[in-house]
C-alpha positions as CSV (number, residue, x, y, z in Angstrom):
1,X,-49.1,-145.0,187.1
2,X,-47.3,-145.9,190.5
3,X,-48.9,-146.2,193.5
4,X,-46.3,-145.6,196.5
5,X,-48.6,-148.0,199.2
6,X,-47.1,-149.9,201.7
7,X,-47.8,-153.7,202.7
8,X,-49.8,-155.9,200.2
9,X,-52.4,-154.7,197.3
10,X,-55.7,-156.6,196.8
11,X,-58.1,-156.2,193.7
12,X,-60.8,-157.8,193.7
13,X,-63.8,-158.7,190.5
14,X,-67.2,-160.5,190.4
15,X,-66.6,-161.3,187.3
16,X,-70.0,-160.5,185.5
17,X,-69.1,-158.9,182.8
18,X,-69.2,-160.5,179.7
19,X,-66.7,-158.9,177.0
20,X,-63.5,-157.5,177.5
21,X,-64.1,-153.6,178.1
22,X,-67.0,-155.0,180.9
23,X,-64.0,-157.1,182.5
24,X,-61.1,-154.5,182.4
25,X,-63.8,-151.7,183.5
26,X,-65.5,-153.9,186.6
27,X,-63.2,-154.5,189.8
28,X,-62.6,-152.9,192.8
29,X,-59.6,-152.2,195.0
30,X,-58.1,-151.3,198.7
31,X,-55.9,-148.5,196.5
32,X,-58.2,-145.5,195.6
33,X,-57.6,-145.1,191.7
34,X,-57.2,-148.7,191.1
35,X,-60.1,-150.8,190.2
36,X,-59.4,-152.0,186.6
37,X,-56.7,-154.8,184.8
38,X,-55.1,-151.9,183.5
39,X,-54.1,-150.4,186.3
40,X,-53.0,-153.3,187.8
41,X,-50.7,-153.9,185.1
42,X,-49.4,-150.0,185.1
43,X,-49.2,-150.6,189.0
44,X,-46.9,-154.3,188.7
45,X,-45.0,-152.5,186.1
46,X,-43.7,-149.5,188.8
47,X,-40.8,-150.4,191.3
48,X,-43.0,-150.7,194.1
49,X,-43.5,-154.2,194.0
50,X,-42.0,-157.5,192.8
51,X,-43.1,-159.5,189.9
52,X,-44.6,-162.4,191.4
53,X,-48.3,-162.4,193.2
54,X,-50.5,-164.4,193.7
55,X,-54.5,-164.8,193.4
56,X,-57.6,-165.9,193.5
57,X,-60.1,-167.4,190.6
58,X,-63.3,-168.9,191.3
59,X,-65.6,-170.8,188.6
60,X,-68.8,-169.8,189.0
61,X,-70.8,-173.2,187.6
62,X,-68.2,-175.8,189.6
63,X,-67.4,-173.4,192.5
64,X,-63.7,-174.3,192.5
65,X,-61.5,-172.0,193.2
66,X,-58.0,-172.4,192.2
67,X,-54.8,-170.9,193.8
68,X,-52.6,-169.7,190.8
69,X,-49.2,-167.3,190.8
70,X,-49.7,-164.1,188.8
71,X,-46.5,-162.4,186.7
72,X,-46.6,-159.1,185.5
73,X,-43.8,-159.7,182.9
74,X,-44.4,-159.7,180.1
75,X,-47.4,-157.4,179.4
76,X,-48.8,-159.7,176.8
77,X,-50.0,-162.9,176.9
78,X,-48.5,-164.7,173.9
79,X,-51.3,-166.8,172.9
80,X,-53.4,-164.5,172.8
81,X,-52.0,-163.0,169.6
82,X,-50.0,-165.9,168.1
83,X,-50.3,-169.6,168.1
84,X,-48.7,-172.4,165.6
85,X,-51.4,-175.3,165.7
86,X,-50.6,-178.8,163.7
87,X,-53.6,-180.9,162.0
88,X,-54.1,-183.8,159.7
89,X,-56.1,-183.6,156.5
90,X,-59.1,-185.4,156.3
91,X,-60.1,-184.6,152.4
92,X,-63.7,-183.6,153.9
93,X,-65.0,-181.1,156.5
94,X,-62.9,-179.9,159.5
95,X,-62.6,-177.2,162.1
96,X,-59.3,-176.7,163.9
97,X,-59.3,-175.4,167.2
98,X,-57.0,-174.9,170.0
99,X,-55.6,-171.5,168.6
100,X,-57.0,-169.6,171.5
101,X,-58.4,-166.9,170.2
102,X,-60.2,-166.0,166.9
103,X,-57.3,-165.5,164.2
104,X,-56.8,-162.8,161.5
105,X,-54.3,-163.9,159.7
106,X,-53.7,-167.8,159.1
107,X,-50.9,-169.2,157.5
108,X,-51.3,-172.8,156.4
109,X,-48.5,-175.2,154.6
110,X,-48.2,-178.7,153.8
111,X,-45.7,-180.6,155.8
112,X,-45.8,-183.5,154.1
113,X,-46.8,-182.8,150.4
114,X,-45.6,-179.8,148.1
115,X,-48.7,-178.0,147.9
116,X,-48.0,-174.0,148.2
117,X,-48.1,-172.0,151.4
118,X,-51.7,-170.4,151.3
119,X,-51.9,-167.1,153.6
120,X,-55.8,-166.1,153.9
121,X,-57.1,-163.3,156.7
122,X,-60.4,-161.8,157.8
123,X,-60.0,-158.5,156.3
124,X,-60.0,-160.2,152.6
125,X,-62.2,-162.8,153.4
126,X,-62.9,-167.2,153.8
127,X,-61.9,-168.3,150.7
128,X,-59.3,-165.4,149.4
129,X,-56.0,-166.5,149.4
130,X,-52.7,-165.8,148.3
131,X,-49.3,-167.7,147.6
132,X,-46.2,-166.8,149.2
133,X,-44.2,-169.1,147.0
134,X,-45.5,-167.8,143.7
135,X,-46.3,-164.1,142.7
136,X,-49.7,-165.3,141.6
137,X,-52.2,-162.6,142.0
138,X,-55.2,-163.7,144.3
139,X,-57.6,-166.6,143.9
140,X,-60.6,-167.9,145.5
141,X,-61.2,-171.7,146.7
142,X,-64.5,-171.9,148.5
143,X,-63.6,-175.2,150.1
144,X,-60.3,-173.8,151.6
145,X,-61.0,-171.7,154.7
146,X,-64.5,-171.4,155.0
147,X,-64.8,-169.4,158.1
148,X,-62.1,-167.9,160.7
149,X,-64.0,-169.1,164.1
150,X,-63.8,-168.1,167.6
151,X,-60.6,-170.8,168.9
152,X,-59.3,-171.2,165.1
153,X,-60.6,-172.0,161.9
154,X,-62.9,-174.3,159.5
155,X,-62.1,-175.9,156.4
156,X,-63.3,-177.3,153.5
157,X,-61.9,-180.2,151.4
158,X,-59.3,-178.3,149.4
159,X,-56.1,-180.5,148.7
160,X,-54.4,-177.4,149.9
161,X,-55.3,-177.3,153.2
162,X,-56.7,-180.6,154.2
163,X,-56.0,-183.3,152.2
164,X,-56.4,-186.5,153.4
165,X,-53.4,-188.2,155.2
166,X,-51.2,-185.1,154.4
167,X,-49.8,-183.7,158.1
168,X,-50.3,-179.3,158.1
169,X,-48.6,-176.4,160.1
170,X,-50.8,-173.3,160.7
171,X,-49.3,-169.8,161.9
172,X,-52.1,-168.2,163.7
173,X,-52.1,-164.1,164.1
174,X,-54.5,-162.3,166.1
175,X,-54.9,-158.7,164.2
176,X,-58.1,-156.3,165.4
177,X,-61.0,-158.5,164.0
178,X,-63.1,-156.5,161.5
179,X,-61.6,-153.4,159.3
180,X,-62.1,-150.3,159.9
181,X,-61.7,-147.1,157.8
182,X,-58.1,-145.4,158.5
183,X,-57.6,-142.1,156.8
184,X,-54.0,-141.2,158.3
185,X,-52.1,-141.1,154.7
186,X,-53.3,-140.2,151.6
187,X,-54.7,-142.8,150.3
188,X,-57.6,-144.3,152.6
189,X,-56.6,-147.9,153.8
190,X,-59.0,-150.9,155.8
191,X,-57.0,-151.5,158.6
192,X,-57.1,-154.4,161.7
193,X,-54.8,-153.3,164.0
194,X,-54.0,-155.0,167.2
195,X,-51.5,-152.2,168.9
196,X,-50.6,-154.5,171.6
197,X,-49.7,-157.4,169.3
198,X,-47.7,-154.9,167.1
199,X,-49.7,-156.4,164.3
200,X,-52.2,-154.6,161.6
201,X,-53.3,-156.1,158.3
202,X,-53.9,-153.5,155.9
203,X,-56.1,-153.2,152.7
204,X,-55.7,-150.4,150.2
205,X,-55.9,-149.4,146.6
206,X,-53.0,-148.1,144.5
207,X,-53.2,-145.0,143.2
208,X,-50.6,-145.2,140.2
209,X,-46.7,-143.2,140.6
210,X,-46.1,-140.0,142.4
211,X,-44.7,-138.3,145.4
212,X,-46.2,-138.3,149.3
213,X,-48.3,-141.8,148.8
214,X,-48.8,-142.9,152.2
215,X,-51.1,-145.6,153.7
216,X,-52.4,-145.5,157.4
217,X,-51.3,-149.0,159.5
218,X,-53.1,-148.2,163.1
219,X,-50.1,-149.4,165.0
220,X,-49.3,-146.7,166.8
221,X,-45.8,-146.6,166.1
222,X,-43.6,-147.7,163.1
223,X,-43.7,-150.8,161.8
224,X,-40.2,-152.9,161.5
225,X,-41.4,-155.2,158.7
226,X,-44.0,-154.4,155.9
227,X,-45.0,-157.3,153.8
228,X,-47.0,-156.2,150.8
229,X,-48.9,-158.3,148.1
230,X,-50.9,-157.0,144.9
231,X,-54.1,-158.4,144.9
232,X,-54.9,-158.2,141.6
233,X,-52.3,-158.9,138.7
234,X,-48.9,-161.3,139.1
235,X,-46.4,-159.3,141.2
236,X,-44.0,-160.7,143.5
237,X,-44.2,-160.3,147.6
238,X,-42.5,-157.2,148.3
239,X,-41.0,-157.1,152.5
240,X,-39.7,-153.4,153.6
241,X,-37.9,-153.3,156.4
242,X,-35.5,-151.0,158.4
243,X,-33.7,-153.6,160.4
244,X,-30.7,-153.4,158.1
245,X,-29.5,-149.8,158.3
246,X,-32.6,-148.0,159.6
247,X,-33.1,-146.8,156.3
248,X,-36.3,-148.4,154.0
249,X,-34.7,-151.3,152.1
250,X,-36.5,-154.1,150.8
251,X,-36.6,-158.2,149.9
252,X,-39.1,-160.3,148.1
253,X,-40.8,-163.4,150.2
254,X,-40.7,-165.1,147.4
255,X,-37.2,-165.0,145.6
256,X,-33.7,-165.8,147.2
257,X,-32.2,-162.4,146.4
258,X,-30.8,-160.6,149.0
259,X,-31.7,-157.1,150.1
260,X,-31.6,-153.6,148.4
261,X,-32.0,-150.2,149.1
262,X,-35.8,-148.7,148.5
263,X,-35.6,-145.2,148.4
264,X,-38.5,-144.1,150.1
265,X,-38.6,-142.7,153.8
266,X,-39.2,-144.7,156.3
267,X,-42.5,-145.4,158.1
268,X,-43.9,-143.3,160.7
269,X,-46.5,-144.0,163.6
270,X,-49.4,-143.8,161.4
271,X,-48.5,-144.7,158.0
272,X,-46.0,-145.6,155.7
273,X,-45.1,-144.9,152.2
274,X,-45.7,-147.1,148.9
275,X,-43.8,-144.7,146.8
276,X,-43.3,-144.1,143.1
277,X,-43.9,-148.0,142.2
278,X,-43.1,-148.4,138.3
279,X,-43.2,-152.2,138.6
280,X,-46.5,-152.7,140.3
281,X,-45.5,-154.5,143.7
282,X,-47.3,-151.8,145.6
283,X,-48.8,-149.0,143.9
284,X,-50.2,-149.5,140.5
285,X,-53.4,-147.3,139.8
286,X,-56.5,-149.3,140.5
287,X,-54.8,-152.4,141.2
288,X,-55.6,-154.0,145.3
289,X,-53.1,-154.3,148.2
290,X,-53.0,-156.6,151.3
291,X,-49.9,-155.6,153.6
292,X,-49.0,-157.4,156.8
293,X,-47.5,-155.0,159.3
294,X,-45.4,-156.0,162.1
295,X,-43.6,-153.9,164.8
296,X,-42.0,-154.8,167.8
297,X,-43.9,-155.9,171.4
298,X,-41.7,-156.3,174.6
299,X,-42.0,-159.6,175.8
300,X,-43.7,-160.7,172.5
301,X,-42.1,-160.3,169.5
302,X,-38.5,-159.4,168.6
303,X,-37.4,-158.0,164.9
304,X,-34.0,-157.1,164.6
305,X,-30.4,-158.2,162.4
306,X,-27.6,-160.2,163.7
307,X,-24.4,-161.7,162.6
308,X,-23.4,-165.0,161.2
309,X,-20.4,-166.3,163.3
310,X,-19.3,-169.9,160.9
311,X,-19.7,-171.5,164.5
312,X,-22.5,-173.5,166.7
313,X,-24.2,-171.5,169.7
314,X,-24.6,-168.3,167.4
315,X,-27.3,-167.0,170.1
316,X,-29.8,-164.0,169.4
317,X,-31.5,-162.4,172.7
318,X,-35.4,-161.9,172.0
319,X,-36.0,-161.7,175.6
320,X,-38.2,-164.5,175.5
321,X,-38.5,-168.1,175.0
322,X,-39.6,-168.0,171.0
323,X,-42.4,-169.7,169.4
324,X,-42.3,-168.6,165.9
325,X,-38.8,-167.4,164.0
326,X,-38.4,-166.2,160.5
327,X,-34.8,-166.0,159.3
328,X,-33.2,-164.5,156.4
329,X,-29.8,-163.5,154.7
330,X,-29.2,-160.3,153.9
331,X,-26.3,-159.3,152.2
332,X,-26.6,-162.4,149.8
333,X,-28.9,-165.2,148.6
334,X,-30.7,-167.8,150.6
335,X,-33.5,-169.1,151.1
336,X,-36.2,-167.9,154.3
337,X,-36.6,-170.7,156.9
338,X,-39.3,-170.8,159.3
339,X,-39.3,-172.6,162.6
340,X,-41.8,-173.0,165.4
341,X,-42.2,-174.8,168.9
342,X,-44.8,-177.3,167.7
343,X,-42.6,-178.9,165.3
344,X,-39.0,-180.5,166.1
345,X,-36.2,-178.0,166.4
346,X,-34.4,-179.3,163.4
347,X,-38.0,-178.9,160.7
348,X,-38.0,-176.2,158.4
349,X,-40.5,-174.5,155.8
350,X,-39.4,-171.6,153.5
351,X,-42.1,-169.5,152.3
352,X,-40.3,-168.9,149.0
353,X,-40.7,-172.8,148.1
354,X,-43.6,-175.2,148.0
355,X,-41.6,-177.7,149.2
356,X,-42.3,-180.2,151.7
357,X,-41.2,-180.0,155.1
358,X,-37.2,-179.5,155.0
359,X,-34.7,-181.3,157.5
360,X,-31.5,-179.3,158.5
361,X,-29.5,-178.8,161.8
362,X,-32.1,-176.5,163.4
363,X,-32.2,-173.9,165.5
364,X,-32.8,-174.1,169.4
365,X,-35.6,-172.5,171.6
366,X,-33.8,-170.7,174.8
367,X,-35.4,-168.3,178.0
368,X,-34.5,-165.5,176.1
369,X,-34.2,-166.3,173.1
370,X,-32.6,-168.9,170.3
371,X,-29.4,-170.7,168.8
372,X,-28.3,-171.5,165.5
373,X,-26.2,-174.7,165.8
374,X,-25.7,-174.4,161.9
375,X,-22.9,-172.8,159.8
376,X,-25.2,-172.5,156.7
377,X,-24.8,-169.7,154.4
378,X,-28.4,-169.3,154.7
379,X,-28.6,-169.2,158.6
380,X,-25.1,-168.6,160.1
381,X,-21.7,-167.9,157.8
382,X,-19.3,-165.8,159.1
383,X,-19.4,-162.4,158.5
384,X,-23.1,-162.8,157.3
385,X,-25.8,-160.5,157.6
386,X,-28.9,-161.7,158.6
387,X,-32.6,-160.5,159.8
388,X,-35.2,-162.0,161.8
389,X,-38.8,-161.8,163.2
390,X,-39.5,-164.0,166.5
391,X,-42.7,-164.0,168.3
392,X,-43.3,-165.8,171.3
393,X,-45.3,-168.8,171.5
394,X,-47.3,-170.7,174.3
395,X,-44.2,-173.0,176.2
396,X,-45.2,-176.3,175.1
397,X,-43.8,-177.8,178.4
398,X,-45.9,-175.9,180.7
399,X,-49.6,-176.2,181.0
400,X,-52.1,-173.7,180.8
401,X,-53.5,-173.8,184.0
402,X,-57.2,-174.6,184.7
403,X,-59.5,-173.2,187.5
404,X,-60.1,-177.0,188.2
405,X,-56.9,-177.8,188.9
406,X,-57.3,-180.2,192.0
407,X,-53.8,-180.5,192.7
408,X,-54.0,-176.5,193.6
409,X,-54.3,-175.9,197.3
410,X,-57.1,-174.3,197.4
411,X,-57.7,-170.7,199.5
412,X,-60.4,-170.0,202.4
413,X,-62.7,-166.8,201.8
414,X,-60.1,-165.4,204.8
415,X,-56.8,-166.4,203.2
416,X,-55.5,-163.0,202.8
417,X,-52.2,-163.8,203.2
418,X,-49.2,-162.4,201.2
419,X,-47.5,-164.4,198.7
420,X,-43.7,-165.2,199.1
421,X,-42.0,-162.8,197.0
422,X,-39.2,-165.2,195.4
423,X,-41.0,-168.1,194.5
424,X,-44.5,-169.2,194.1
425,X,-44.0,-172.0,196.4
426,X,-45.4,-171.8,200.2
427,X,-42.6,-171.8,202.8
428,X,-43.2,-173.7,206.1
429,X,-43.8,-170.5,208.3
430,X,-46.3,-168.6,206.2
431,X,-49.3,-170.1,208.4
432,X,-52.0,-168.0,206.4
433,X,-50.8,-170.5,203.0
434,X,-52.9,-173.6,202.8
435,X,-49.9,-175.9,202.8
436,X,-49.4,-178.7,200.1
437,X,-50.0,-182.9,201.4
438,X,-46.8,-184.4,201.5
439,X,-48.1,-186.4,198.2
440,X,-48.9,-182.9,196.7
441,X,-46.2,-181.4,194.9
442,X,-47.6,-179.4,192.4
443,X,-46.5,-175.8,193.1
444,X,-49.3,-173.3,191.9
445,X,-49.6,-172.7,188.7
446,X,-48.0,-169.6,186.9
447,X,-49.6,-167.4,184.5
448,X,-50.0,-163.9,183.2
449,X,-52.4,-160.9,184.0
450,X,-53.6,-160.9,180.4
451,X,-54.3,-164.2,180.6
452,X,-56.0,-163.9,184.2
453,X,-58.2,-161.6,181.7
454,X,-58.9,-163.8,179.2
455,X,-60.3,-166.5,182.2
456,X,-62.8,-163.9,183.7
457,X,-63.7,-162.4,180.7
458,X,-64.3,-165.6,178.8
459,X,-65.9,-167.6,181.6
460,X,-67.1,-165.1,184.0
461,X,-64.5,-166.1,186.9
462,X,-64.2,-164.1,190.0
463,X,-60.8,-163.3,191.0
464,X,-59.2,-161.4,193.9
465,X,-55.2,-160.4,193.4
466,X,-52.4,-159.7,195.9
467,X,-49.1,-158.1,195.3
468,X,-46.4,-157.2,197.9
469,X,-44.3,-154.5,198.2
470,X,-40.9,-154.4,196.6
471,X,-38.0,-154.6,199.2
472,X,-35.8,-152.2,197.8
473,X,-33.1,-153.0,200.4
């Protein structure tokens, strides 16, 4: 939706509402037609006005308010939907927090031991949990994950996942909370789908070899990379993709091979298809599936190919600063490596070993993307073929700002000045600004509209929300 207006935009909340649809439903606006988050997104996303405004919060219970810098780019917030989060084992009782949102999907390995990776999620249940480094078929620990919580996740004493002394790395992934029934393909699936996270897990049972065999993801469009697990016998972790060629081919998470055609058509929108499976990886009658479906999210995550050059500063453009990549070769063996922002650059994991935490010439974090400073076979050979899946991560050198940030100037009621347009920084003739002390240099804080969403739906802030128009001279 654009909305050709001239001069500035204001929106405006109370901030009562207490779940999401209540905060993207309440608002009001000086723009007939605009009174929600949504359509204050669609409305930065037109060419009428720059990416940077500015904005309002107030908190309710302190009465702070808090002068912050809005950016409409990208449309998701990442950690709202993904977050790597490190702990120490304990050998008792533990909750882990910090995620930021209540996860799905959590991924958990040992850093400094060789226990397995253990990949448990909400739709099979605390306790359920599978292997990527084995083709085990699924077990139960009840003292592993005991319960997937509001800002993380609790745990039990299980060696696995907190041992005592031992140092862990979780990947978080926010998928659409309880299943629901999805009858898109022809066989009925569970699904948790979060279509702006490009994410669904999906939970179906095979229905033994034949033709048309489709399961229904709830993404919304087609998924890049499919990783599928039986359930209930030993199988190995199939990955479909159709980053290669655009045609289905395939890997296993937990082997070095390299990849291989699949034969089946590719995924649609609404479903994709498990095929004629003879050896049992995704479609034997009566046996249980859990598939992890990922697609791509501008601004969020990035799943694509690219080629080894034999030479440092190989970089691959995501479009944003990465907080999560998955490599692996393509055209030949190797290991997968996995790197995230909350570990140094140069630490590795590969899902298809139990290892311990793995040392190598890493890979570095850019703007827009990352580098491979390595001329492995496994990351960066010449003529290589490689794929990837990066998601993007909370910047680990930029606060989240609070609505008691005291180093904020902070607006009067009749502020209703226009941001600059550049830069969130006041300049020395805007006169409506409140302008910094001299010992004040803390510019105001910049964040995103999603996450100016998550603050008033979470804790019931008031907001109001300026944008300027565009000069399109």
């Amino acid at each position: 939706m654009a909305v050709p207006i001239s001069g500035s935009f204001e929106m405006f909340g109370t901030g009562s509402s207490t779940t999401i649809a209540g905060a993207l439903a309440e608002g009001g606006s000086n723009v007939t037609g605009v009174s929600t988050f949504n359509d204050l997104i669609n409305l930065a996303n037109s060419n009428y006005f720059d990416s940077a405004y500015s904005g309002v919060i107030n908190n309710p219970t302190t009465d702070v308010s808090s002068s912050l810098q809005f950016r409409n780019y990208p449309f998701v917030l990442p950690n709202l939907f993904f977050n790597t989060v490190l702990y120490t084992g304990n050998s008792s009782t533990q909750s882990i927090t910090g995620v930021g949102f209540a996860p799905d999907l959590v991924w958990i390995k040992e850093r400094t031991g060789t226990d397995h990776h253990r990949l448990q999620d909400t739709v099979r249940g605390a306790g359920y949990r599978l292997y990527s480094s084995t083709t085990s078929a699924e077990g139960y620990t009840y003292d592993s994950i005991t319960s997937f919580n509001a800002d993380g996740f609790s745990l039990g004493g299980s060696l696995g996942v907190n041992e005592s002394g031992q140092d862990y790395v979780s990947w978080n992934f926010k998928a659409g909370g309880a299943a629901v029934t999805n009858t898109d393909g022809t066989i009925t699936s569970q699904v948790s789908a979060n279509v702006d996270a490009g994410f669904s897990i999906v939970s179906y049972t095979g229905t033994g070899p034949g033709s048309n065999r489709l399961v229904g993801h709830g993404l919304g469009q087609a998924p890049k990379i499919i990783i599928v697990k039986n359930r209930t016998v030993t199988k190995g972790w199939l990955v479909w993709t159709t980053i290669i060629d655009g045609s289905m081919d395939y890997f296993f998470l937990n082997t070095v091979g390299g990849s291989d055609n699949a034969g089946q058509s590719v995924p649609t929108s609404t479903v994709f298809n498990i095929q004629d499976d003879g050896g049992g990886e995704s479609n034997s009658n009566g046996d249980d599936y859990i598939a992890y479906c990922f697609a791509e999210v501008e601004g969020f995550s990035s799943i694509g190919s690219y080629a080894g050059t034999g030479a440092s500063g190989n970089t691959i453009v995501t479009g944003f600063e990465p907080g999560f990549v998955l490599i692996k070769r393509a055209d030949s063996t190797g290991d997968w490596f996995i790197y995230d922002n909350r570990r140094a650059s140069n630490l590795y994991l590969s899902p298809n070993l139990q290892n311990a935490e793995g040392t190598d010439g890493g890979i570095e974090f850019n703007s827009n993307g990352f580098t491979i400073n390595v001329t492995y076979q496994d990351h960066n050979t010449s003529g290589g073929s490689y794929i990837y899946m990066a998601f993007a991560g909370t910047n680990t050198n930029t606060p989240t700002p609070t609505p008691t940030d005291t180093n904020t100037p902070t607006p009067t009621p009749t502020d209703t000045a226009v941001p600059p347009t550049d830069t969130p920084t006041p300049t020395p003739t805007d006169t409506n600004t409140p302008t910094p002390t001299p010992t004040d240099t803390v510019a105001p804080p910049t964040i995103l509209l999603h996450q100016l969403q998550q603050l008033v739906t979470a804790n019931h802030y008031s907001y109001r929300i300026q944008l300027t128009q565009q000069d399109t001279d």
